[in-house]
C-alpha positions in Angstrom: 1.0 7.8 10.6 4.6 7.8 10.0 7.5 5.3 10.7 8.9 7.6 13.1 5.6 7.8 15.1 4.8 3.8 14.7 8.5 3.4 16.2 7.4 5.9 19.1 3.7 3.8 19.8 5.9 0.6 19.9 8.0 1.9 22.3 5.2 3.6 24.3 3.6 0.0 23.9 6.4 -1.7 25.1 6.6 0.7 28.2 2.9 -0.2 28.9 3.5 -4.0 28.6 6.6 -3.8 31.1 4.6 -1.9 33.5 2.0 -4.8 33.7 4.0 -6.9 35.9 1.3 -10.2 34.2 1.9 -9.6 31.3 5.6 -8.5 31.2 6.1 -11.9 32.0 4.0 -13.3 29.6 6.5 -11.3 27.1 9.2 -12.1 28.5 8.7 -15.4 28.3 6.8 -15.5 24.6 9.8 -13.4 23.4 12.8 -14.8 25.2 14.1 -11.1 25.6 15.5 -10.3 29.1 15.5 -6.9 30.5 18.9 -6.4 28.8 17.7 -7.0 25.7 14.6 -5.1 25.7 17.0 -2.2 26.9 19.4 -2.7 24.0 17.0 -3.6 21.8 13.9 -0.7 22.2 15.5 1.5 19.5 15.3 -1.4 16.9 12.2 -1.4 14.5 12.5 -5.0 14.0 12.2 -5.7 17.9 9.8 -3.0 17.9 7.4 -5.0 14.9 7.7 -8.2 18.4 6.3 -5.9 20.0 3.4 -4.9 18.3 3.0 -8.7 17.4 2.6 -9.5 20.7 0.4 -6.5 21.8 -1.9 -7.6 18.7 -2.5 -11.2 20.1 -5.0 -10.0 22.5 -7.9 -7.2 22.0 -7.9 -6.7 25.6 -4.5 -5.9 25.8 -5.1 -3.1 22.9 -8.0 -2.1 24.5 -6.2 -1.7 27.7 -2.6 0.0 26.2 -5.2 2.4 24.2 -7.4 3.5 26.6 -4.3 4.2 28.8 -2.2 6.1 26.2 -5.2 8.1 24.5 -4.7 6.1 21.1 -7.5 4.8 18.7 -8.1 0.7 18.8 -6.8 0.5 15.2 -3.5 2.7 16.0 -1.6 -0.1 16.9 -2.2 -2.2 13.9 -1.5 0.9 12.1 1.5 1.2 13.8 2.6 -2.3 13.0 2.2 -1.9 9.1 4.7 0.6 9.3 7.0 -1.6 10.9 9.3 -4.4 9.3 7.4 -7.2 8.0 4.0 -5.1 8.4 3.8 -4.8 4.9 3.0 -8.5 4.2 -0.5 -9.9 3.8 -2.7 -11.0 6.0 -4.5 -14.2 5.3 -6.6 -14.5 8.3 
């Protein structure tokens, strides 16, 4: 996977998380971003990494984005290596 295409899952990620009416509250709230901001921000790989972060909380939520956009379980977690900050270790 590339950067470009990680950028491109976030923002199809983020598309699928503002289409679930739940759970785009859930972000909106966890994140603090308004619909303005996720506007202005959706091009930005560092709001882009939230995204992923968020997405990553929840299996079921990757399970559900996945299945929807045709993507493998561990594309998003690819994705959000690729992504600032996604290059620092893991210790859980």
């Amino acid at each position: 996977m590339s950067p470009e295409a990680a950028q491109t899952l976030a923002i199809q990620a983020l598309s699928w998380i503002l289409s679930t009416d739940d759970l785009a509250q859930v972000f909106m709230g966890a994140s603090g971003a308004s619909a303005d901001d996720m506007r202005a921000n959706a091009a930005d790989p560092a709001f882009l990494a939230s995204v992923m972060d968020f997405l990553l909380m929840d299996d079921a939520w990757v399970t559900g984005f996945c299945d929807q956009a045709g993507f493998d379980y561990m594309d998003p977690m690819r994705a959000r290596q690729l992504l600032p900050g996604g290059d620092l270790p893991n210790w859980t």
